[in-house]
Structures are given as structure tokens and as C-alpha cells.
C-alpha positions as CSV (number, residue, x, y, z in Angstrom):
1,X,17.1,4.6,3.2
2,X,13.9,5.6,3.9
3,X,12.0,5.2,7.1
4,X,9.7,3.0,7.4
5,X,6.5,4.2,8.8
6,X,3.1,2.6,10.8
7,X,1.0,3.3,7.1
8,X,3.8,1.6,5.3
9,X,3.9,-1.3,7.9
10,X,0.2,-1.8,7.7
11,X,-0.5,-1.2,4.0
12,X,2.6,-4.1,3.8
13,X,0.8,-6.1,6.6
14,X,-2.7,-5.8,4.3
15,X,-1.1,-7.2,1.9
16,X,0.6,-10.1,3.5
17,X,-3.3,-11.2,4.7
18,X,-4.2,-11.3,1.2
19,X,-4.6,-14.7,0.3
20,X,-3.0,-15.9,-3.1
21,X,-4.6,-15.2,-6.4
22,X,-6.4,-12.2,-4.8
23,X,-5.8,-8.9,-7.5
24,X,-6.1,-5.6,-6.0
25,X,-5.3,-2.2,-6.8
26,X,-3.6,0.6,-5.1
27,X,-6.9,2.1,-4.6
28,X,-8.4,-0.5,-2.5
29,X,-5.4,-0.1,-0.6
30,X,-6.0,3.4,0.4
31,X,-9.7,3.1,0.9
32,X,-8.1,0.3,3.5
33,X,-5.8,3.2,5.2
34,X,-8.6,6.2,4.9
35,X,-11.1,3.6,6.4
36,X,-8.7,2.5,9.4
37,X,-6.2,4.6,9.8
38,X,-8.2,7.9,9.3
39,X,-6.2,9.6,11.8
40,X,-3.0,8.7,11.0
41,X,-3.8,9.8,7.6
42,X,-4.8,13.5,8.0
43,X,-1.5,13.7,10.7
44,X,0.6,12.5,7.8
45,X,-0.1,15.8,6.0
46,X,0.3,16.3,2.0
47,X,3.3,17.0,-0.8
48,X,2.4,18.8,-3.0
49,X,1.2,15.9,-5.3
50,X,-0.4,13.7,-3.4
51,X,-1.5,12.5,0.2
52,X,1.6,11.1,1.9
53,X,-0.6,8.2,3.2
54,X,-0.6,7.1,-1.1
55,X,3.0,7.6,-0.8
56,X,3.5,4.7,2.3
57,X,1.2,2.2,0.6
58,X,2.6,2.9,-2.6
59,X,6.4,2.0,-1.0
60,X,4.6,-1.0,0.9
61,X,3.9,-2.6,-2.8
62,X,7.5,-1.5,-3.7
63,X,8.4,-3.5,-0.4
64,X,5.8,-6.7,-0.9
65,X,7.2,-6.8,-4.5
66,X,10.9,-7.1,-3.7
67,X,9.9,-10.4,-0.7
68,X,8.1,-11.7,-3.7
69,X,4.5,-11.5,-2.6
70,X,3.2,-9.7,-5.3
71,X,3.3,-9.4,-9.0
72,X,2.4,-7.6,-11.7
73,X,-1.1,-8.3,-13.6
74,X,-0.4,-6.2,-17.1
75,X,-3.1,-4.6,-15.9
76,X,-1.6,-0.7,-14.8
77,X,-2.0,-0.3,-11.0
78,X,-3.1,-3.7,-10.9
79,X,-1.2,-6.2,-8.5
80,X,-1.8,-9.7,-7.5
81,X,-0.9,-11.6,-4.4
82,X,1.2,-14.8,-4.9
């Protein structure tokens, strides 16, 4: 089981806020965490693909999706709040 960290928990919490029928993408939801959590971001450090900041938002979908919160639009990298 992974560990669930503060990004996760507030990329999950952004989410949560949405209000229902709102789309978004995954990269609104890093411009959320680069634009408030810029610290926590750079402290995070990087794999060698990727940021793991995209990594905890990416799991937080993963997480909203399982509770039911989210769907899929068809649209790739597209999600919608329900």
C-alpha cells in the first residue's frame, strides 16, 4: 500500500470541491499543486519520468475514482466530477 501523502490528500481534496458536471484534466490539476503547493513540489524531488508531484495527483484521481466521484469523459486525460 502506498502512502498517502499531503499532494495526494490535496489534489483528492481539489477534487472533492469540484462541483458536479465540472470536467477537468490532470493538467489543471497540477497547475493547482505548482500554484499552491510550490514548495512541497520542488521538496518532492523527480523519478526519472516525471515530477513526483504528477505522480500524487495522478493516484488522487485513481483514489476519487474508486469513492465514485469521478468518471471518465472518452475524452483521454479528461475526467468529470459526479
Amino acid at each position: 500500500m502506498l502512502k498517502k501523502t499531503e499532494l495526494r490528500e490535496a489534489s483528492f481534496d481539489w477534487i472533492r470541491r469540484l462541483t458536479k458536471g465540472t470536467k477537468f484534466r490532470y493538467r489543471d490539476l497540477y497547475k493547482f499543486l505548482e500554484k499552491n503547493f510550490s514548495k512541497e513540489c520542488s521538496e518532492r524531488g523527480d523519478e526519472p519520468n516525471e515530477p513526483r508531484y504528477q505522480k500524487d495527483a495522478r493516484w488522487a484521481v485513481w483514489d476519487a475514482r474508486l469513492q465514485g466521484l469521478i468518471k471518465h469523459t472518452g475524452v483521454r486525460g479528461e475526467r468529470q466530477r459526479t
